[in-house]
C-alpha positions as CSV (number, residue, x, y, z in Angstrom):
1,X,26.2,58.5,45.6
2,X,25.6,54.9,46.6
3,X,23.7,53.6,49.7
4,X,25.3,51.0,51.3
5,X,24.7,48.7,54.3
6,X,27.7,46.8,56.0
7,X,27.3,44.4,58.4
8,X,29.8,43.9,60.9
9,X,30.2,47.4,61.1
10,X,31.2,47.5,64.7
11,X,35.0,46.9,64.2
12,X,37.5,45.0,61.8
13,X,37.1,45.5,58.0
14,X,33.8,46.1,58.6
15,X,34.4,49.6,60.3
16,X,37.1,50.3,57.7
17,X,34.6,49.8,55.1
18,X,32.1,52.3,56.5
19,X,34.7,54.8,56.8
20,X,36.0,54.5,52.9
21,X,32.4,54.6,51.8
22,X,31.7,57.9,54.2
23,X,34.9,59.3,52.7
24,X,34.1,58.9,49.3
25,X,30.6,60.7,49.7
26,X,28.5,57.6,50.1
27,X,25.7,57.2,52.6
28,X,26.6,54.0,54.8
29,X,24.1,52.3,57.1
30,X,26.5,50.3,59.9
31,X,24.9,47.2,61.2
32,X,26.6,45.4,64.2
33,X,25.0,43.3,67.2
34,X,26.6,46.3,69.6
35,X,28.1,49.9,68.6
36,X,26.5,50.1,65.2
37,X,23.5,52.4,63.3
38,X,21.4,49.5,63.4
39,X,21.4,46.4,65.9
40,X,21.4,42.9,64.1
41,X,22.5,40.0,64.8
42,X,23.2,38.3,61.0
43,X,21.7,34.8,62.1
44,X,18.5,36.0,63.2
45,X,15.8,36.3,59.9
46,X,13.8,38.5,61.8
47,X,16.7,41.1,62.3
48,X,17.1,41.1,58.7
49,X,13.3,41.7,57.9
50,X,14.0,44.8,60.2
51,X,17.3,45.7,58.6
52,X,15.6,45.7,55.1
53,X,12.6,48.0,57.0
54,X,14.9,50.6,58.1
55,X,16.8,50.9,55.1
56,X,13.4,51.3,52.6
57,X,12.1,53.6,55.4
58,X,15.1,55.1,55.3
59,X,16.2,55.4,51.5
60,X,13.6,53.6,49.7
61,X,16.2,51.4,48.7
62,X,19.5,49.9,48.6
63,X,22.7,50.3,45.9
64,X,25.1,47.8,48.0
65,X,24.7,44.9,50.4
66,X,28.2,44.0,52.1
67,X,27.6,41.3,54.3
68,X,31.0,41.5,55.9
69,X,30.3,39.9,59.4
70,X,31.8,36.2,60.3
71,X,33.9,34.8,62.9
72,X,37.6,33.1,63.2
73,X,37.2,29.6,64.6
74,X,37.8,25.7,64.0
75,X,41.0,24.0,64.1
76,X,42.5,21.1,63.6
77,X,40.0,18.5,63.3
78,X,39.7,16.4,66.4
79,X,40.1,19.3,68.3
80,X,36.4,21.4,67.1
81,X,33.3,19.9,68.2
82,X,29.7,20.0,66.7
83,X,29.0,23.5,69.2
84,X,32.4,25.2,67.0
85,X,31.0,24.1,63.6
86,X,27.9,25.3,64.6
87,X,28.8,28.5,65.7
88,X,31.0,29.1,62.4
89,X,28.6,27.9,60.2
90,X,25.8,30.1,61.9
91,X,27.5,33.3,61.3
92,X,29.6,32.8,58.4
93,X,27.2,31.1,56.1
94,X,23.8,31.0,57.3
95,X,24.2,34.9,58.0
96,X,25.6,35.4,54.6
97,X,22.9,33.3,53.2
98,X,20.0,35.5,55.2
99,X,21.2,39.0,54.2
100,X,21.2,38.0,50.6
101,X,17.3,36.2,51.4
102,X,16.5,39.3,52.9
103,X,17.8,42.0,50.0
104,X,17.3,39.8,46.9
105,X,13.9,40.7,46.4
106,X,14.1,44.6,46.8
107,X,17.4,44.7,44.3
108,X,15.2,42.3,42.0
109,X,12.4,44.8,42.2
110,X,14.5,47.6,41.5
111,X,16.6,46.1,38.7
112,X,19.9,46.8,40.0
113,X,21.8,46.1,43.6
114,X,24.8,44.7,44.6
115,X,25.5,42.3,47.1
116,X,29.2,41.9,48.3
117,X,29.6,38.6,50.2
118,X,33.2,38.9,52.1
119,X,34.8,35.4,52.5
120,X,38.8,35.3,52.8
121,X,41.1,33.2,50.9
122,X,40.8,30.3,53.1
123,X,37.7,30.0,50.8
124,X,39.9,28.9,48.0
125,X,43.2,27.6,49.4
126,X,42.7,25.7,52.1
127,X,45.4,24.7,54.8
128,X,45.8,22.4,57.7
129,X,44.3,23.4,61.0
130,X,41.3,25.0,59.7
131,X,38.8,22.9,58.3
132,X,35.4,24.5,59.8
133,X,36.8,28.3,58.7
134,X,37.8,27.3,55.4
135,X,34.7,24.8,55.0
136,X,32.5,28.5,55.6
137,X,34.5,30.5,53.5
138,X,34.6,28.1,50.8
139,X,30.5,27.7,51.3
140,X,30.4,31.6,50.6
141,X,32.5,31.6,47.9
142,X,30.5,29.1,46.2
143,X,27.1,30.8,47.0
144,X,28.5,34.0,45.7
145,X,28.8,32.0,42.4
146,X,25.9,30.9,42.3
147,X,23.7,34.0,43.2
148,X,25.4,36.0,40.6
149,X,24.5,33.9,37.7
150,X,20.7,33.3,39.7
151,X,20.4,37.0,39.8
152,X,22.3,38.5,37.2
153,X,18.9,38.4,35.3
154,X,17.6,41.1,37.0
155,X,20.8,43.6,37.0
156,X,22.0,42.6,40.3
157,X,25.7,42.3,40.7
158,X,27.9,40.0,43.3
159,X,31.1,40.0,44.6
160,X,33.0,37.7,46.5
161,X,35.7,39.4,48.6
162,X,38.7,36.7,49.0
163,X,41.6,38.6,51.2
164,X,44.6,36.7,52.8
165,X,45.7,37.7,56.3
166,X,44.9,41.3,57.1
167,X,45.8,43.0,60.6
168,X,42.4,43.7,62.0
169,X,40.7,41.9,65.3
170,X,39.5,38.8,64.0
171,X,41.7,36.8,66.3
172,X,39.2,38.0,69.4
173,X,36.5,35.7,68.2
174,X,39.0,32.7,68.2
175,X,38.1,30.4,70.5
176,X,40.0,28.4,73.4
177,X,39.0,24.8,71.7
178,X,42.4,24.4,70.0
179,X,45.0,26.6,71.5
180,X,47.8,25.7,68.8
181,X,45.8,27.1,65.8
182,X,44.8,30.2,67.7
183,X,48.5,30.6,68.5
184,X,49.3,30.6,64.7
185,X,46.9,32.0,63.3
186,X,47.0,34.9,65.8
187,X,50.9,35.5,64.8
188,X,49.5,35.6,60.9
189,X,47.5,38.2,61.8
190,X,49.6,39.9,63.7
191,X,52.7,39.9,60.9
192,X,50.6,41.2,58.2
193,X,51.9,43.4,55.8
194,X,48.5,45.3,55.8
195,X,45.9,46.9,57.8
196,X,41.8,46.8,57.5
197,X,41.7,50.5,55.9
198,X,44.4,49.1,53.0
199,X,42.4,46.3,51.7
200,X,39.1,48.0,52.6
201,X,40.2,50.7,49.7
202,X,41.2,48.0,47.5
203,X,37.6,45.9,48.0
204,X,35.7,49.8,47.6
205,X,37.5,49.9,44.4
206,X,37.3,47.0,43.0
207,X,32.8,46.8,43.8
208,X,32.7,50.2,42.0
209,X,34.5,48.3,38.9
210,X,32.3,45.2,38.9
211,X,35.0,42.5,39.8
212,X,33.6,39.2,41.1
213,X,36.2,37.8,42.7
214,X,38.0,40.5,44.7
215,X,41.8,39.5,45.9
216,X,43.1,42.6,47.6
217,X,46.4,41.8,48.2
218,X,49.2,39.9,46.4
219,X,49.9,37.4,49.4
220,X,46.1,36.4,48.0
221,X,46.3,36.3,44.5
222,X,49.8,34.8,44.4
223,X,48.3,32.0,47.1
224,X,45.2,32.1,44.3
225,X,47.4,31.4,41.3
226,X,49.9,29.3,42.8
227,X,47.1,26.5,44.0
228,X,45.9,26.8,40.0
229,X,48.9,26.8,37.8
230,X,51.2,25.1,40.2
231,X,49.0,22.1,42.3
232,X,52.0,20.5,42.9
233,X,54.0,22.8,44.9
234,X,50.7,23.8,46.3
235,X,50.1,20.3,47.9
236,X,53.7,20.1,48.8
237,X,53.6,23.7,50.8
238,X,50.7,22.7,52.1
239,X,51.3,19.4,53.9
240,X,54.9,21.1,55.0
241,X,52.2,23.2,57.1
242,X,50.5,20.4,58.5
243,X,53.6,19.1,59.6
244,X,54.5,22.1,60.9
245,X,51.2,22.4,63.1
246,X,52.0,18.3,64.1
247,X,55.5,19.7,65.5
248,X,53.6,22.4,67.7
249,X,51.9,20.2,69.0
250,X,52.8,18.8,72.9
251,X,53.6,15.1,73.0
252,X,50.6,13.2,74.5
């Protein structure tokens, strides 16, 4: 039976995760800003030192990190100002970055742990119209590297969870700063062929099997292969979308 603390537990995959781990017999600590086990907001340090508290009051450690919690946001580029890229960045990397600060030491000290940093696959393929999202995703991706060959040393395990569009409520922390990305990326969302609880089963099995780099759905590791084996079509696919995203556009 693991322990495991989620962060953006509140809603979204988050939620779906805490109920898969529950299900399976797991003990799951939810962590959320509202609506959650434990309050914390992923950018504040100090929220984290209390986190880590609770959970060695709690358990006297920790089996599995997920720092799930991030935000939609950006857009095309000349529509996202500094306050957007700061507000991305804030949650999705530098609240990454501080829960994996926070939880290194005690999974060093133990000699085992897993942290599970959840990016999407706008961290490897990266289309028109989102350049602060995918610029955070990829930034996660890259730490997630990193960390597990810093801390594989000491028996700790990472994971790097890479989904494609999911139906979950990501699209509320979209932004009014560029209305013709929220637009589409609010249909992509919307049209998905699968829900949080489907790829939260997928991620649950695929941490209990060790993978690194998690793609839970075809859409993402066809998207993931294509961009490798293919670059070609990829580029030509993907400047087709930025045309597309030029003829949604209204005419100045």
């Amino acid at each position: 039976m693991a322990r495991v603390l989620i962060t953006g537990a509140a809603g979204g995959l988050g939620a779906a995760l805490a109920r898969q781990y529950r299900a399976r017999g797991h003990q799951v600590i939810g962590a959320d800003l509202a609506d959650a086990d434990v309050a914390l907001d992923v950018r504040s340090e100090a929220d984290w030192r209390d986190a880590r508290d609770h959970v060695e009051q709690t358990w006297g450690g920790l089996d599995i990190l997920i720092n799930n919690a991030g935000v939609a946001g950006g857009g095309r580029v000349d529509r996202t100002d500094a306050q957007e890229w700061h507000r991305v960045l804030d949650v999705n990397v530098v609240g990454v970055a501080n829960g994996c600060a926070a939880f290194a030491p005690l999974f060093k000290q133990q000699g085992r742990g897993h942290l599970v940093n959840v990016a999407s696959l706008a961290g490897l393929v990266h289309p028109a119209g989102m350049s602060a999202y995918t610029a955070s995703k990829a930034a996660v991706v890259a730490m997630s590297e990193s960390l597990n060959h810093e801390l594989a040393p000491w028996g700790v395990q990472v994971s790097v969870v890479c989904p494609s569009f999911f139906r979950t409520n990501l699209a509320a922390s979209l932004t009014d700063g560029d209305p013709v990305m929220a637009a589409i990326s609010a249909k992509l969302i919307e049209r998905a062929p699968f829900d949080a609880d489907q790829i939260a089963a997928r991620v649950v099995d695929a941490v209990a099997d060790g993978v690194f780099l998690i793609l839970p759905d075809a859409g993402a590791q066809k998207a993931y292969w294509d961009k490798r084996l293919h670059p070609r079509a990829y580029q030509l696919q993907m400047f087709a979308a930025g045309q597309r995203i030029r003829s949604a556009e209204p005419p100045v």
